[in-house]
PQR file with spaces between the fields and no chain letter, atoms N, CA, C, O and H, PARSE charges and radii, in Angstrom:
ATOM       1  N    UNK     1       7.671  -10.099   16.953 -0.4000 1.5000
ATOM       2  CA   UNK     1       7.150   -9.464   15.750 -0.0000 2.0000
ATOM       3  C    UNK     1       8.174   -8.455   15.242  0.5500 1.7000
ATOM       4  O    UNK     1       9.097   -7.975   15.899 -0.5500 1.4000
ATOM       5  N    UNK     2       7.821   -8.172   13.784 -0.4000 1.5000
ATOM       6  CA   UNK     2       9.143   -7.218   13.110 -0.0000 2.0000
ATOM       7  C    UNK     2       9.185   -5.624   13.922  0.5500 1.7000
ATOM       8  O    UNK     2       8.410   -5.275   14.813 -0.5500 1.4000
ATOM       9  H    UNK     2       7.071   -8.562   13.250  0.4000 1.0000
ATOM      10  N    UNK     3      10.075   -4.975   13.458 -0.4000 1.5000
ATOM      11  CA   UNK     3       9.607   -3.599   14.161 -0.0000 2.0000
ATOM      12  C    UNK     3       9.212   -3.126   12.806  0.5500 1.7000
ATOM      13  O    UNK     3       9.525   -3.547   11.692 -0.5500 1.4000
ATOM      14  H    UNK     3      10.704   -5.258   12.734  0.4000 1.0000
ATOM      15  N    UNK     4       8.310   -1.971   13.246 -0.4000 1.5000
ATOM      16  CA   UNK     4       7.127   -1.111   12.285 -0.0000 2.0000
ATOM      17  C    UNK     4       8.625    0.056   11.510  0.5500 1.7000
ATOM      18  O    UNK     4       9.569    0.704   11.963 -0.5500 1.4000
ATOM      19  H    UNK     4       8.056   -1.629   14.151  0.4000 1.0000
ATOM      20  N    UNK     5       7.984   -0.273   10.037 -0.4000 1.5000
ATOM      21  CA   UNK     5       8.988    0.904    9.294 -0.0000 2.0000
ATOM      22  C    UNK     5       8.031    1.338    8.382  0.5500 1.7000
ATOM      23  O    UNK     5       7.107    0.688    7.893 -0.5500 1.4000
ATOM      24  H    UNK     5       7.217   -0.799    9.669  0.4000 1.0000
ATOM      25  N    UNK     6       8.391    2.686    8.171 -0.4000 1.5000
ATOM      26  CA   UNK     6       8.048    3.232    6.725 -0.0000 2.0000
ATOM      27  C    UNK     6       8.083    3.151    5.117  0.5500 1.7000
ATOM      28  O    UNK     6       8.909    3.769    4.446 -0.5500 1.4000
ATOM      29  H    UNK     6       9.141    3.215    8.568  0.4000 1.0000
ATOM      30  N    UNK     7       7.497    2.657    4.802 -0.4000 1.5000
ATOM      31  CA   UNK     7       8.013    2.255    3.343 -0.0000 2.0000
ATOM      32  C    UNK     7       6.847    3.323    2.256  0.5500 1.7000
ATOM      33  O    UNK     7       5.841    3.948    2.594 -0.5500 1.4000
ATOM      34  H    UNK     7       6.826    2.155    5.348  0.4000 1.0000
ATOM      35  N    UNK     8       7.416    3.198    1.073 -0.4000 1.5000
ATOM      36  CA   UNK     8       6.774    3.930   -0.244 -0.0000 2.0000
ATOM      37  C    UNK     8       6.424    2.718   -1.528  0.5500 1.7000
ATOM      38  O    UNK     8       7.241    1.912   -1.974 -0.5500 1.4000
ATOM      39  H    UNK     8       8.232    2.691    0.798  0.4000 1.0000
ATOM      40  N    UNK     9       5.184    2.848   -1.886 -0.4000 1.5000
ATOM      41  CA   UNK     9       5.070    2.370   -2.885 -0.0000 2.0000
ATOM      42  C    UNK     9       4.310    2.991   -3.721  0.5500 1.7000
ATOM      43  O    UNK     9       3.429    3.786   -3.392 -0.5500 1.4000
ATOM      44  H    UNK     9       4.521    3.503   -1.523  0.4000 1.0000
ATOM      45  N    UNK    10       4.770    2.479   -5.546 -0.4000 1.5000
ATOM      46  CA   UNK    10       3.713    3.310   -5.990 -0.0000 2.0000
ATOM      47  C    UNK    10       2.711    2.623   -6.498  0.5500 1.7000
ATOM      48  O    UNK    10       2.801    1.418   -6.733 -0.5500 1.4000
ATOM      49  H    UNK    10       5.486    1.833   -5.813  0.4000 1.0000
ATOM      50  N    UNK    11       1.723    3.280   -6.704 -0.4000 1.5000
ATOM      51  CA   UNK    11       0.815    2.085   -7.052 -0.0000 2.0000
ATOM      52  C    UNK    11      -0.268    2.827   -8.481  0.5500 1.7000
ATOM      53  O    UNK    11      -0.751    3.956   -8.401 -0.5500 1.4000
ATOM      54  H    UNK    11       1.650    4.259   -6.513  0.4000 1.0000
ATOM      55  N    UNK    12      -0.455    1.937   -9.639 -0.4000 1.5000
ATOM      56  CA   UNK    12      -1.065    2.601  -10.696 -0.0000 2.0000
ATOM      57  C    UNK    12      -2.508    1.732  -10.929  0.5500 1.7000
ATOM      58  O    UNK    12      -2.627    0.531  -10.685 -0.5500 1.4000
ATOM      59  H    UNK    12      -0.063    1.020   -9.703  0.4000 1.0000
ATOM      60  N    UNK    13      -3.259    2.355  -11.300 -0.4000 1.5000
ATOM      61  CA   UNK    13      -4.530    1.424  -11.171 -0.0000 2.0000
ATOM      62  C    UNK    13      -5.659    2.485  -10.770  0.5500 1.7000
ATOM      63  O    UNK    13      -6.678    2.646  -11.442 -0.5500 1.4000
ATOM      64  H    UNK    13      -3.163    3.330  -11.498  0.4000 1.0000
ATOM      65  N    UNK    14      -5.361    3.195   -9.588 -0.4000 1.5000
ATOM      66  CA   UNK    14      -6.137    3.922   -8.292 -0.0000 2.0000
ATOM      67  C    UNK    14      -6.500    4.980   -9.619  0.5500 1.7000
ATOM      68  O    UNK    14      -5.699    5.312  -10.494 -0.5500 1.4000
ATOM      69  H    UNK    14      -4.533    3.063   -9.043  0.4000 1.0000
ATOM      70  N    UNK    15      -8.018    5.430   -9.497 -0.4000 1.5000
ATOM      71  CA   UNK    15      -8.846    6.060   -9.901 -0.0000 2.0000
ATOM      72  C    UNK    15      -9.700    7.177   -9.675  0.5500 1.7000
ATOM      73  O    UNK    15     -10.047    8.203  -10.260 -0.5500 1.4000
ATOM      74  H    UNK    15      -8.668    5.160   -8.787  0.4000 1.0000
ATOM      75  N    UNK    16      -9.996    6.311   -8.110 -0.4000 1.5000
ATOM      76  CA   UNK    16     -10.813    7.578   -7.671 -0.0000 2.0000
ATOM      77  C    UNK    16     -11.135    7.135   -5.777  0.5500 1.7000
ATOM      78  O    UNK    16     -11.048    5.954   -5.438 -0.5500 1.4000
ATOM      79  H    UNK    16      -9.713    5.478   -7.634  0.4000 1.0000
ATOM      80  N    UNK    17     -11.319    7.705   -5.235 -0.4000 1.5000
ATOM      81  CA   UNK    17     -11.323    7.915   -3.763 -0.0000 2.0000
ATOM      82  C    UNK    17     -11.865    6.158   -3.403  0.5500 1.7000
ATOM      83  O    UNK    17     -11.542    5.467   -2.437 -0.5500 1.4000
ATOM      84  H    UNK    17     -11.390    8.664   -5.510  0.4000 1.0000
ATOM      85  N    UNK    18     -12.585    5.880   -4.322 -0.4000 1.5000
ATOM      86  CA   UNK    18     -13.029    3.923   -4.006 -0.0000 2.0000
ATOM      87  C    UNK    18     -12.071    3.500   -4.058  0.5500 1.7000
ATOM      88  O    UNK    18     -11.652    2.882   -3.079 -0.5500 1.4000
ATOM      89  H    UNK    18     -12.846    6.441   -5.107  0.4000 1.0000
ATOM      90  N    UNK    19     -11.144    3.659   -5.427 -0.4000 1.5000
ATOM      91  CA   UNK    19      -9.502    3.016   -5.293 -0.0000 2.0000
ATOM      92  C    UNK    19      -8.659    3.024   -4.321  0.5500 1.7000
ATOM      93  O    UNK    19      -7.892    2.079   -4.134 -0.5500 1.4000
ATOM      94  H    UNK    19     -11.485    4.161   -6.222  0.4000 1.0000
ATOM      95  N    UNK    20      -8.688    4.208   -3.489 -0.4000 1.5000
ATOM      96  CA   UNK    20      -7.902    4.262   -2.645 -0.0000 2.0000
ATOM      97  C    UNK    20      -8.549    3.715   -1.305  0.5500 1.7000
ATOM      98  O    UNK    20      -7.815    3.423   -0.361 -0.5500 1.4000
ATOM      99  H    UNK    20      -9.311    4.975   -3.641  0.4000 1.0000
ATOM     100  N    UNK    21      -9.855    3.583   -1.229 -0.4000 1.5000
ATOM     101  CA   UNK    21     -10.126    2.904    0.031 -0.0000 2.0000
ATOM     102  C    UNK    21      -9.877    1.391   -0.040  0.5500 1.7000
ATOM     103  O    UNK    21      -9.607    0.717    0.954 -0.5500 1.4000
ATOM     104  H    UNK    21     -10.451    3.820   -1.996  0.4000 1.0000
ATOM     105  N    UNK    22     -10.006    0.826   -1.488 -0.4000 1.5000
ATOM     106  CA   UNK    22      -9.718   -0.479   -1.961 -0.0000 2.0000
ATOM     107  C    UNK    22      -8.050   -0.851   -1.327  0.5500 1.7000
ATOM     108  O    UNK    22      -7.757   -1.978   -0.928 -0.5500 1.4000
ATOM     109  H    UNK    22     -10.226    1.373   -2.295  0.4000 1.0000
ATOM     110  N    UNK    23      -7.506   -0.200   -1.329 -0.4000 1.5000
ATOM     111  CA   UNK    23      -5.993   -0.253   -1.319 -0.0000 2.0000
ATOM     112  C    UNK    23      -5.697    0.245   -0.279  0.5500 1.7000
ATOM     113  O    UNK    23      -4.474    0.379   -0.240 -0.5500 1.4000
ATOM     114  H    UNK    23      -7.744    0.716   -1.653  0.4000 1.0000
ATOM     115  N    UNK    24      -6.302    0.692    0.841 -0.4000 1.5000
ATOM     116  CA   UNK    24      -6.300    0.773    2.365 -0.0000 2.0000
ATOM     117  C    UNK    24      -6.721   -0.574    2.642  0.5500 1.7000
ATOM     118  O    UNK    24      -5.967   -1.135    3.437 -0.5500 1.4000
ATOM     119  H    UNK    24      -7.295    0.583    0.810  0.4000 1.0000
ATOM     120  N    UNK    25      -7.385   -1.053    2.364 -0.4000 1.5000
ATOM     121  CA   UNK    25      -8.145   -2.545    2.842 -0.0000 2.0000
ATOM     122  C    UNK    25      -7.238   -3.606    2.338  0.5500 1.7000
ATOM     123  O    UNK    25      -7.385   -4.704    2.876 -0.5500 1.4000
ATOM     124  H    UNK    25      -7.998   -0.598    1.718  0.4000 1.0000
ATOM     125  N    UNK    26      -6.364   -3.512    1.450 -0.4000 1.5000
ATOM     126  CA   UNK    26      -5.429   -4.272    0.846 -0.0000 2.0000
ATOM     127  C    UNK    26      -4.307   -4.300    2.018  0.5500 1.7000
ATOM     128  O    UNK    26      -3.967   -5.287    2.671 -0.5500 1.4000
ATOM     129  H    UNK    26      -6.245   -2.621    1.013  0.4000 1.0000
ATOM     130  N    UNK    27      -3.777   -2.870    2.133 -0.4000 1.5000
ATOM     131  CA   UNK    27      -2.617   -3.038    3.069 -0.0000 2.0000
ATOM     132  C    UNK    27      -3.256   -3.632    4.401  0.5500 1.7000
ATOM     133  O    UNK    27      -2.676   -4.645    4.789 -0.5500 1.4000
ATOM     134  H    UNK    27      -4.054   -2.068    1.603  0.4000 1.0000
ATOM     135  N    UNK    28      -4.519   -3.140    5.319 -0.4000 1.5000
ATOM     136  CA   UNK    28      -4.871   -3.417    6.515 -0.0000 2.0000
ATOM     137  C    UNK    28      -5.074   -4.739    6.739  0.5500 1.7000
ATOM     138  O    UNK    28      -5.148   -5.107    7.911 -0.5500 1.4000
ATOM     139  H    UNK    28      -4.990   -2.317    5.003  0.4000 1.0000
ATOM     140  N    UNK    29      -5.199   -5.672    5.709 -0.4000 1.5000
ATOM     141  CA   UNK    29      -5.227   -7.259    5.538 -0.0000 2.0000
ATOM     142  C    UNK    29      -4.285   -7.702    6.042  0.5500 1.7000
ATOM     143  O    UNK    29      -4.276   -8.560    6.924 -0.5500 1.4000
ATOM     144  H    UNK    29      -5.139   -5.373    4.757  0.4000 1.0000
ATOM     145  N    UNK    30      -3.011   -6.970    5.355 -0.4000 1.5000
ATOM     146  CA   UNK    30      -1.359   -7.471    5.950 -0.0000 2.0000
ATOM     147  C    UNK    30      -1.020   -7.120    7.131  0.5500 1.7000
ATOM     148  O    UNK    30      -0.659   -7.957    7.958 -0.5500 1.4000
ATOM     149  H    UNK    30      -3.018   -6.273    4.638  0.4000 1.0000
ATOM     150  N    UNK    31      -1.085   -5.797    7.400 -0.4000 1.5000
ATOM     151  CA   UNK    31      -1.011   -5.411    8.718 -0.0000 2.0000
ATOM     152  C    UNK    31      -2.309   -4.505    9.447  0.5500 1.7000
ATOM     153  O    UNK    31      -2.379   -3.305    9.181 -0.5500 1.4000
ATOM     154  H    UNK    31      -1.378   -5.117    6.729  0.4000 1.0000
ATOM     155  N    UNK    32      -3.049   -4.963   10.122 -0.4000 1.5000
ATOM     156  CA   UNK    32      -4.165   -4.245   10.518 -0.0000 2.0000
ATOM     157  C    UNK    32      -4.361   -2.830   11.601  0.5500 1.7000
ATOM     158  O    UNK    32      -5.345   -2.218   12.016 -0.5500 1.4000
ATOM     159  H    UNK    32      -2.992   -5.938   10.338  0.4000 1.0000
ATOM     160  N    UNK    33      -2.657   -2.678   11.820 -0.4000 1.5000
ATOM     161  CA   UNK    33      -2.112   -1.550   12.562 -0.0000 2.0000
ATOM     162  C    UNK    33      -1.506   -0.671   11.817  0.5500 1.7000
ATOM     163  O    UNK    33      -1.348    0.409   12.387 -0.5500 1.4000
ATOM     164  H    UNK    33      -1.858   -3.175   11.483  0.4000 1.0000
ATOM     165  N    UNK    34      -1.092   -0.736   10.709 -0.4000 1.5000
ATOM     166  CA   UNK    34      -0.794   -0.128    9.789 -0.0000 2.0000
ATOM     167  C    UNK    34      -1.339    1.044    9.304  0.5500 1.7000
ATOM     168  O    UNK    34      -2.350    1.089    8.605 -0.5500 1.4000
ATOM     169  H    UNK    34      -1.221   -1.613   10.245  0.4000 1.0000
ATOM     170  N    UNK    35      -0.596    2.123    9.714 -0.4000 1.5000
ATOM     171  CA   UNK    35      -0.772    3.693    9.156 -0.0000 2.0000
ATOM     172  C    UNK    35      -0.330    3.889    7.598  0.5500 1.7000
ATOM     173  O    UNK    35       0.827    3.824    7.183 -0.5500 1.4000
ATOM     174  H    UNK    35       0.226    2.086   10.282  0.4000 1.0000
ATOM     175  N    UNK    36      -1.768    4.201    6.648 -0.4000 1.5000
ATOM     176  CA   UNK    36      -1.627    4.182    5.208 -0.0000 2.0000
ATOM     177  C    UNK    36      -2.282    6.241    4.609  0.5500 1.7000
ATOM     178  O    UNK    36      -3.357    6.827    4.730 -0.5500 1.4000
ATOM     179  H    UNK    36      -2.708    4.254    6.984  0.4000 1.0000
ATOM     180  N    UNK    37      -1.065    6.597    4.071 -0.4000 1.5000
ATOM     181  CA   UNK    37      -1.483    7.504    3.725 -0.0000 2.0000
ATOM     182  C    UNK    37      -0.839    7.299    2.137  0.5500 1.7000
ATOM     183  O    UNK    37       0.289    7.012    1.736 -0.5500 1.4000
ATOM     184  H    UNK    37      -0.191    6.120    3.973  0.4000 1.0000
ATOM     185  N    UNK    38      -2.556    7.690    1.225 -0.4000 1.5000
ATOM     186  CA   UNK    38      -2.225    7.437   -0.646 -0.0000 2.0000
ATOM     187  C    UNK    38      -2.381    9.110   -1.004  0.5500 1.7000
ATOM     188  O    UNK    38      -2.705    9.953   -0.168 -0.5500 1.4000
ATOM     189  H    UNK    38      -3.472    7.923    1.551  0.4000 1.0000
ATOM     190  N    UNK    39      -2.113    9.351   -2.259 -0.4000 1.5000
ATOM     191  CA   UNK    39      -1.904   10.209   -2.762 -0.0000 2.0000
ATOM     192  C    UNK    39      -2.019   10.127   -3.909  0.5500 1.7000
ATOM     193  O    UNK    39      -1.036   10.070   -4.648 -0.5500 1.4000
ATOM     194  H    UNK    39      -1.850    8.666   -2.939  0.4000 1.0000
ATOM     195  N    UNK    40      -3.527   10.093   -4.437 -0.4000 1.5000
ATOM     196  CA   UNK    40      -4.731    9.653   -5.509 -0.0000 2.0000
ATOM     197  C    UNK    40      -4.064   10.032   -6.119  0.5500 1.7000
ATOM     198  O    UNK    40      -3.357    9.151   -6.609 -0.5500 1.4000
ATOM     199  H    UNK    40      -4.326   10.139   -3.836  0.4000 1.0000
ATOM     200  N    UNK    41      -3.729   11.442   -6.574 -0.4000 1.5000
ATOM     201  CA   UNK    41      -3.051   12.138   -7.694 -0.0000 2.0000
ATOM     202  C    UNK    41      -1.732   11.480   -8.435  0.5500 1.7000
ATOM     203  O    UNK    41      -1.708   11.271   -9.648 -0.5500 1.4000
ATOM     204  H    UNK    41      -4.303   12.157   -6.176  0.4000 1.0000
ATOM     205  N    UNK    42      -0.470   11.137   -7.404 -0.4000 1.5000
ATOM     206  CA   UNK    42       0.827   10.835   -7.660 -0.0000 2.0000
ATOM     207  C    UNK    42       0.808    9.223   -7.695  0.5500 1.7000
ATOM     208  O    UNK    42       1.778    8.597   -8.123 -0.5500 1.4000
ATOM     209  H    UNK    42      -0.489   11.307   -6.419  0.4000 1.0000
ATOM     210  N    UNK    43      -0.213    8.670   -7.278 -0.4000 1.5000
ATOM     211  CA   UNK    43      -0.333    7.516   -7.163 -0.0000 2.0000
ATOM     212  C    UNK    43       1.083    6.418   -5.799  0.5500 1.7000
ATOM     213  O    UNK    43       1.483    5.259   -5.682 -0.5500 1.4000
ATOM     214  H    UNK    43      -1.001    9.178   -6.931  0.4000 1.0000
ATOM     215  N    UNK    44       1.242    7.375   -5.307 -0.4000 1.5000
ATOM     216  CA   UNK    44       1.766    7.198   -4.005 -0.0000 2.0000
ATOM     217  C    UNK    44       1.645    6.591   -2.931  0.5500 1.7000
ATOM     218  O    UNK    44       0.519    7.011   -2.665 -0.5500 1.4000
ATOM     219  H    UNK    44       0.917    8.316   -5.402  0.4000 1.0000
ATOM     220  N    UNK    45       1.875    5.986   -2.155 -0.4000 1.5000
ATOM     221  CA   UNK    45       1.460    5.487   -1.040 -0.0000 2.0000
ATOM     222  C    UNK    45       2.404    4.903    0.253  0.5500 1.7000
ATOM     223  O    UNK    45       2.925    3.790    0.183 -0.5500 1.4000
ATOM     224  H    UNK    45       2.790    5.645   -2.372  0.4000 1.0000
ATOM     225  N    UNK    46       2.523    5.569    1.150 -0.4000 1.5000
ATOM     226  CA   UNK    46       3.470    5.698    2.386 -0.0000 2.0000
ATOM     227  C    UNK    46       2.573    4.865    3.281  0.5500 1.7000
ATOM     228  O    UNK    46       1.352    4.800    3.142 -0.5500 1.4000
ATOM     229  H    UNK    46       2.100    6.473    1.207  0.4000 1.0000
ATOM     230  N    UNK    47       3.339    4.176    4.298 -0.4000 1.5000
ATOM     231  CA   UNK    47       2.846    3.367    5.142 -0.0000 2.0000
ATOM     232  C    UNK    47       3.713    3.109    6.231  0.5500 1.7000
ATOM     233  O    UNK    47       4.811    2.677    5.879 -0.5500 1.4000
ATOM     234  H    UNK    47       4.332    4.228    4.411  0.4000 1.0000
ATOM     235  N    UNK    48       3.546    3.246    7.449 -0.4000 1.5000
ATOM     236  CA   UNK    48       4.141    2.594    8.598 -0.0000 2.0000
ATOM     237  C    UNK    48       3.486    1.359    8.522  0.5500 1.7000
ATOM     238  O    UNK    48       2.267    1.350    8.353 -0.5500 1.4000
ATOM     239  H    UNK    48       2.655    3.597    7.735  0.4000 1.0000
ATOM     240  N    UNK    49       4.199    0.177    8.637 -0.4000 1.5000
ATOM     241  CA   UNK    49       3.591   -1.010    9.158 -0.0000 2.0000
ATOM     242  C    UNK    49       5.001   -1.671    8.830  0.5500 1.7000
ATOM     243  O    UNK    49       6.006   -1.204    8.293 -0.5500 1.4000
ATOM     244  H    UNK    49       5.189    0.183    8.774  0.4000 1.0000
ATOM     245  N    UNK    50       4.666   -3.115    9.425 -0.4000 1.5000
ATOM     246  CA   UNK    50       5.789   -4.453    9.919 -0.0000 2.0000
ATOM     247  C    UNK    50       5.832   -5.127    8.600  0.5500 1.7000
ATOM     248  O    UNK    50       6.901   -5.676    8.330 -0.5500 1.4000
ATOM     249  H    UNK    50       3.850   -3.494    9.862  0.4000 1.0000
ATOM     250  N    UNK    51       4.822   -5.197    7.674 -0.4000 1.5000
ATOM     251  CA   UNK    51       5.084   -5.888    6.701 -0.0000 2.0000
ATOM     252  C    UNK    51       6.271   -4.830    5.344  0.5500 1.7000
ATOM     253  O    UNK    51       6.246   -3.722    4.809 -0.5500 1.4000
ATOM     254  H    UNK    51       3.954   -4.752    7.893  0.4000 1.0000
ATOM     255  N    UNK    52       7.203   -6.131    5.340 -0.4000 1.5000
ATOM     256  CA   UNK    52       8.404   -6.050    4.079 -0.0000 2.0000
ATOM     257  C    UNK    52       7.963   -5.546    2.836  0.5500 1.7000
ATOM     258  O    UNK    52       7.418   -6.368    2.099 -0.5500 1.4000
ATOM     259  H    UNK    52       7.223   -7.031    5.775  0.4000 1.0000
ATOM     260  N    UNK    53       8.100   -4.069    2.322 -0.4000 1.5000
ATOM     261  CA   UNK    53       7.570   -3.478    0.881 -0.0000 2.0000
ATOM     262  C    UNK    53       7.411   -4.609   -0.118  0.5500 1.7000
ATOM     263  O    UNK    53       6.522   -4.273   -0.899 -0.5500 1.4000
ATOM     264  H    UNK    53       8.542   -3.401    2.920  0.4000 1.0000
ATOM     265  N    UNK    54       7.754   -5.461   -0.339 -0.4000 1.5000
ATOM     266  CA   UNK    54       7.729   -6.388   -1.598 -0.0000 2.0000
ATOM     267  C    UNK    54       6.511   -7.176   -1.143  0.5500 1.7000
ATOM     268  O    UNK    54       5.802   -7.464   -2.106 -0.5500 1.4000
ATOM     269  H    UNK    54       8.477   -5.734    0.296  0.4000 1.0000
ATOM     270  N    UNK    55       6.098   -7.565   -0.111 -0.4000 1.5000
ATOM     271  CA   UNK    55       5.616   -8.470    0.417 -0.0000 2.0000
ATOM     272  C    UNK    55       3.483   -7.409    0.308  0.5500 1.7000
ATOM     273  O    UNK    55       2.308   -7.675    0.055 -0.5500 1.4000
ATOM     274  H    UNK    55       6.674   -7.331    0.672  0.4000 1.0000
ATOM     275  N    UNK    56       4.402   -6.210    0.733 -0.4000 1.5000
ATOM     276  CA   UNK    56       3.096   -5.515    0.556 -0.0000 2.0000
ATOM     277  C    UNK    56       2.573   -5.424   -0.396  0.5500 1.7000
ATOM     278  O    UNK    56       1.364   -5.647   -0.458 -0.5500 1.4000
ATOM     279  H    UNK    56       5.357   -5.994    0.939  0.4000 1.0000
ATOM     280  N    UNK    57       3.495   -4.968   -1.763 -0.4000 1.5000
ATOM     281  CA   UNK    57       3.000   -4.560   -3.240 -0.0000 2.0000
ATOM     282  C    UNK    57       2.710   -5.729   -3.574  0.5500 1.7000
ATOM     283  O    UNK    57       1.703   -5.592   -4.268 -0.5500 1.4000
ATOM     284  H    UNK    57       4.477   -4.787   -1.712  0.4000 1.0000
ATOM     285  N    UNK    58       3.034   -7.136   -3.501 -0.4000 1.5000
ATOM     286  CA   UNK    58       2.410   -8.054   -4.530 -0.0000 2.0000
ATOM     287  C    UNK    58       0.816   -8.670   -3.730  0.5500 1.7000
ATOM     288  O    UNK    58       0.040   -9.546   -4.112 -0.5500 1.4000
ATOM     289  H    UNK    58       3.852   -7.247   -2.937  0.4000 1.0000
ATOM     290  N    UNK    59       0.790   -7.931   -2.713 -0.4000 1.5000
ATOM     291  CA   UNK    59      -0.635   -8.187   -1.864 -0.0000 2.0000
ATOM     292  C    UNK    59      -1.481   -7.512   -2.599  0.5500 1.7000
ATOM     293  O    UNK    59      -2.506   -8.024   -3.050 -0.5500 1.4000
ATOM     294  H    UNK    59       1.420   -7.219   -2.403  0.4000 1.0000
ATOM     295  N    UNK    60      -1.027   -5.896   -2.860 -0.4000 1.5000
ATOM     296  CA   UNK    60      -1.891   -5.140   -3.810 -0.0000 2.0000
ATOM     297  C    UNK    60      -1.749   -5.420   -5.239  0.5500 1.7000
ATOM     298  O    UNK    60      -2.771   -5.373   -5.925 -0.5500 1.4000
ATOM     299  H    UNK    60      -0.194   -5.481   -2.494  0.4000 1.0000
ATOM     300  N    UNK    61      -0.793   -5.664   -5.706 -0.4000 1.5000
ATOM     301  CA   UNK    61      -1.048   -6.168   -6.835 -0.0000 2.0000
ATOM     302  C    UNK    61      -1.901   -7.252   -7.734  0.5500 1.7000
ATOM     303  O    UNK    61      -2.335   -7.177   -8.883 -0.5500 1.4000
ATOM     304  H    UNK    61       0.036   -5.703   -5.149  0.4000 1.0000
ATOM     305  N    UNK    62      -1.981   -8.583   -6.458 -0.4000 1.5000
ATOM     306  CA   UNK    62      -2.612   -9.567   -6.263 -0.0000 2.0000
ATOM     307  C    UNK    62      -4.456   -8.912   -5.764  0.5500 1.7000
ATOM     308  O    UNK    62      -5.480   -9.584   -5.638 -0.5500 1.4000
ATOM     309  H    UNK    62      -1.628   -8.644   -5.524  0.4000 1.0000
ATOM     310  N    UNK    63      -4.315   -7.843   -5.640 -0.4000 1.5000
ATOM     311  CA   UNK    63      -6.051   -6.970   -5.450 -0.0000 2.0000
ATOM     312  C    UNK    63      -6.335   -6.666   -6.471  0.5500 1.7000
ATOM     313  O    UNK    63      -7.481   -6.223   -6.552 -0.5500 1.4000
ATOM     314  H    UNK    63      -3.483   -7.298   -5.743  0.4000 1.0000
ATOM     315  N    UNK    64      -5.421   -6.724   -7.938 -0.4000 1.5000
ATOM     316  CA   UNK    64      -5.683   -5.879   -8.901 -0.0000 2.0000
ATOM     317  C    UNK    64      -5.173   -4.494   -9.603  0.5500 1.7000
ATOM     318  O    UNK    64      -5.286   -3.966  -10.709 -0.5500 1.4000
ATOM     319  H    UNK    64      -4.491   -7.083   -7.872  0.4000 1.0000
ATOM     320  N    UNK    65      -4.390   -4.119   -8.036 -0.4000 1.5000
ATOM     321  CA   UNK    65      -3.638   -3.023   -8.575 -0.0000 2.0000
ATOM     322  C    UNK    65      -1.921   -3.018   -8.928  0.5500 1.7000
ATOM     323  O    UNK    65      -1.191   -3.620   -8.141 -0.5500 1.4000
ATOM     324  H    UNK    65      -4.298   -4.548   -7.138  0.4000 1.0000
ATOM     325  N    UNK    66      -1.432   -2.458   -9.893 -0.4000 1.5000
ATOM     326  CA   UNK    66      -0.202   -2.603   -9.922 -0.0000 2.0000
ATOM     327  C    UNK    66       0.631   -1.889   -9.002  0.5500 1.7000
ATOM     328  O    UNK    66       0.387   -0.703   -8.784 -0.5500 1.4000
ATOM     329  H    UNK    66      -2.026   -1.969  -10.532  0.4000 1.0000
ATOM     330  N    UNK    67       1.603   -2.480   -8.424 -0.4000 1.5000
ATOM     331  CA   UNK    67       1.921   -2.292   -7.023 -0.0000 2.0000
ATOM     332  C    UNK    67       3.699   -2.075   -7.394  0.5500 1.7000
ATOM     333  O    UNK    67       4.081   -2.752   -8.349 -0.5500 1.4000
ATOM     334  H    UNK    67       1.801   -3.444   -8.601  0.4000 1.0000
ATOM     335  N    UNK    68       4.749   -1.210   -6.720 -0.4000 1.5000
ATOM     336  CA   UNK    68       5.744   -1.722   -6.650 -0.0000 2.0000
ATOM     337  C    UNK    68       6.468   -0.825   -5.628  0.5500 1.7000
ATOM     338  O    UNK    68       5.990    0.274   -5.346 -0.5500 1.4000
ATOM     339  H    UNK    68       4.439   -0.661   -5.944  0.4000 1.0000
ATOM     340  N    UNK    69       7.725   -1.310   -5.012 -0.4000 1.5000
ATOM     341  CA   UNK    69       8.508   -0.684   -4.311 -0.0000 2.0000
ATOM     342  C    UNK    69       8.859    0.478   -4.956  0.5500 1.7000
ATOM     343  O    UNK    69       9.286    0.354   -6.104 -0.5500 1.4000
ATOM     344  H    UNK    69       8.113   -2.202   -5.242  0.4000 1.0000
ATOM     345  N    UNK    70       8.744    2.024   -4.291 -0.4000 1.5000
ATOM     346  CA   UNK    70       8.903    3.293   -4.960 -0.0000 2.0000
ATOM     347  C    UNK    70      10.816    3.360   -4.810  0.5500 1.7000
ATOM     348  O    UNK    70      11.473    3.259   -3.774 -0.5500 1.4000
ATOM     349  H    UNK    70       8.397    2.125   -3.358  0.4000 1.0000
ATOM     350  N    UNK    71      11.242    3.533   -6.016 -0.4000 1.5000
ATOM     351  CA   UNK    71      12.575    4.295   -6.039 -0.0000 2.0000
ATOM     352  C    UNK    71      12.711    5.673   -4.873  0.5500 1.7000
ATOM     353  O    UNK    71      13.745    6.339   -4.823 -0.5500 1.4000
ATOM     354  H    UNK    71      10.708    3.616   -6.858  0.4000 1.0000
């Protein structure tokens, strides 16, 4: 299995504290070990897990939310 990295994405869509549990359940699909901390406000979202940032955002994106690798 890959080794676990940190990645940033941002994500626009997220609304309100449901959004962000929506989009915990998005990432935990991909990786179910996966440490997800969002940041309702900035629309942020940091994650330890094995799955490849691109691979993550079009999972969430594919939920509905717009998803992308953070600069």
């Amino acid at each position: 299995m890959s080794e676990r990295k940190t990645i940033a994405l941002d994500v626009k869509g997220m609304t309100c504290m449901g959004c962000v549990n929506a989009v915990t359940r998005l990432v935990k699909r991909q990786d179910a070990e996966a440490e997800v901390k969002i940041d309702l406000a900035t629309g942020r979202l940091d994650a330890s897990t094995r799955v490849p940032a691109p691979e993550l955002a079009a999972a969430i994106s594919a939920g509905g939310y717009a998803a992308s690798v953070a600069a």
